[in-house]
One Martini backbone bead per residue (centre of mass of N, CA, C, O) as a GRO file, in nm:
protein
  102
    1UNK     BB    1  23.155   6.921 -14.229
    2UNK     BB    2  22.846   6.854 -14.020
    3UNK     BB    3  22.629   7.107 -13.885
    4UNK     BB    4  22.404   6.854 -13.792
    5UNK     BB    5  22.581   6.788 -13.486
    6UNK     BB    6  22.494   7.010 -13.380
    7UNK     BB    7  22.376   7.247 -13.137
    8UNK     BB    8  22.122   7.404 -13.074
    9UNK     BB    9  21.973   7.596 -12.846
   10UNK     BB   10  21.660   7.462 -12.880
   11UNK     BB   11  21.779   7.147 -12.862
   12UNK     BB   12  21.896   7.206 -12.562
   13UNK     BB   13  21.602   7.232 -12.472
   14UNK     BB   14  21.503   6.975 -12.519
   15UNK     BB   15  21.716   6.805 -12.503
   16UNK     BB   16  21.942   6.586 -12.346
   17UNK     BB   17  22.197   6.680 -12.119
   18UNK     BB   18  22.552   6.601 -12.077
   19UNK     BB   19  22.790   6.655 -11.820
   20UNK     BB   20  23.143   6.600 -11.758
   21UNK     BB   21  23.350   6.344 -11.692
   22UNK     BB   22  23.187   6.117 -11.890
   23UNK     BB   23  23.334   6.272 -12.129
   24UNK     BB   24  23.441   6.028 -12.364
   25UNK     BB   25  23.599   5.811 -12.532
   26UNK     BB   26  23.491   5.545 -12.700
   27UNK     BB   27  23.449   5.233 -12.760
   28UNK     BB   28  23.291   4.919 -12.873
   29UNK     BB   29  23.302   4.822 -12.574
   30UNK     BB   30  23.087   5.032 -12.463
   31UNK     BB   31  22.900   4.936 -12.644
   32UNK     BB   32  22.568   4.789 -12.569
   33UNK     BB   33  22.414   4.542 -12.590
   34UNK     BB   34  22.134   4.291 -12.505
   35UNK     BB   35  22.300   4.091 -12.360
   36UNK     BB   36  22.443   4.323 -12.161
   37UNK     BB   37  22.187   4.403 -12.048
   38UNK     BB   38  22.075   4.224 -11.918
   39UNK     BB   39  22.235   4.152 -11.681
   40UNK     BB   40  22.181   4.450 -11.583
   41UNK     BB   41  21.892   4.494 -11.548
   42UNK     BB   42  21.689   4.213 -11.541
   43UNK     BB   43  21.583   4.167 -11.834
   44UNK     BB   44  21.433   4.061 -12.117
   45UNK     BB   45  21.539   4.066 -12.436
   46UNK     BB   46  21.285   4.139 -12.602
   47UNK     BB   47  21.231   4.400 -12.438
   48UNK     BB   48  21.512   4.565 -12.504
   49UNK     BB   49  21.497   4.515 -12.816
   50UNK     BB   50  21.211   4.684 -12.865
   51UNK     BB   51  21.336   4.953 -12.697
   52UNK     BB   52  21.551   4.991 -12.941
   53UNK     BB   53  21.397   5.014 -13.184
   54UNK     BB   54  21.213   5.235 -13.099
   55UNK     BB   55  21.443   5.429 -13.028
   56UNK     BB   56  21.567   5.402 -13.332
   57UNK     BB   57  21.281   5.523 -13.477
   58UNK     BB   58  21.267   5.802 -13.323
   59UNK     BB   59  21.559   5.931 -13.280
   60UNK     BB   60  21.701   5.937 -13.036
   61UNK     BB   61  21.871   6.183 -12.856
   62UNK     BB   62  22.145   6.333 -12.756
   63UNK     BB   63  22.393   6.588 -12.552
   64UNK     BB   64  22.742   6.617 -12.615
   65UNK     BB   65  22.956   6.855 -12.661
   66UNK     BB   66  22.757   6.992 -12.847
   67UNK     BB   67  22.631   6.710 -12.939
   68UNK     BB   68  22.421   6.489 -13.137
   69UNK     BB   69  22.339   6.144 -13.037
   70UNK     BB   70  22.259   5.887 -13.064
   71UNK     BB   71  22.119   5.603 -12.844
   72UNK     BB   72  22.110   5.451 -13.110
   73UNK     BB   73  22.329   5.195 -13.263
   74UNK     BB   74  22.274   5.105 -13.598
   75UNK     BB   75  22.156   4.989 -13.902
   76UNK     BB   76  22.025   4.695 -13.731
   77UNK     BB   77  21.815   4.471 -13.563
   78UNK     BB   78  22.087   4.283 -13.489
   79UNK     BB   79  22.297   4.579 -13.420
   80UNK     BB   80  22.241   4.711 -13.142
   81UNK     BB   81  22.331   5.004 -12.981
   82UNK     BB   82  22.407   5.159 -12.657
   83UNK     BB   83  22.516   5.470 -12.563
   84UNK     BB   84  22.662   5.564 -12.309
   85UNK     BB   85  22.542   5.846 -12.253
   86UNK     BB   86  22.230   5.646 -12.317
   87UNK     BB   87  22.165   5.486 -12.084
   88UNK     BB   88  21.980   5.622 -11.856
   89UNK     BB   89  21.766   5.685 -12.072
   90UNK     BB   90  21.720   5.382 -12.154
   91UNK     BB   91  21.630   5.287 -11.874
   92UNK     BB   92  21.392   5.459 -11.829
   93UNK     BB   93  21.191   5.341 -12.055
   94UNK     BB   94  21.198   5.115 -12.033
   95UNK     BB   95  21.071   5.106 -11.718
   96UNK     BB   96  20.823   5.204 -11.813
   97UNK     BB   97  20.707   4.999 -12.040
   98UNK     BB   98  20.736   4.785 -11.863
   99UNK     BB   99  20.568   4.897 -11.615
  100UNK     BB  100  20.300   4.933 -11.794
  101UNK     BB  101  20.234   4.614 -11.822
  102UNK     BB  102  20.167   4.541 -11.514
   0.00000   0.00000   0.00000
């Protein structure tokens, strides 16, 4: 088992932390693609898959049930996916970087 999938302390104050009944095994069909987000959002698929690289780039992570897991899944930029815990952090995301273009 590898010891870097927990959550130190420190990780957990700076990481955004999600708690609560939300938290449940997923399959493959509960991460999102860019074409499931365009509907849900309402965002051209080109500004999500964007902001899906930028947050792959980052390293984005969040923390449930003291495990930190990123935000972005897939190892190449045609099947990237948003971790269903990682949705509203997603959200907030996106209409930031859109809301600042406007």
């Amino acid at each position: 088992m590898r010891f870097d999938n927990f959550a130190t302390k420190e990780e957990k104050k700076k990481l955004p932390e999600i708690t609560g009944p939300q938290t449940k095994t997923y399959t493959k069909d509960d991460f999102l693609s860019a074409t499931k987000l365009v509907n849900e959002l309402g965002l051209p698929k080109d500004v999500i898959e964007k902001a899906m690289r930028d947050m792959r780039f980052n390293r984005t992570t969040i923390v449930f049930n003291n495990r930190k897991s990123p935000v972005i899944i897939g190892s190449d930029k045609k099947n990237l996916r948003v971790h269903p815990m990682g949705l509203a952090l997603f959200k907030e995301y996106v209409l930031k970087q859109n809301g600042g273009k406007k």
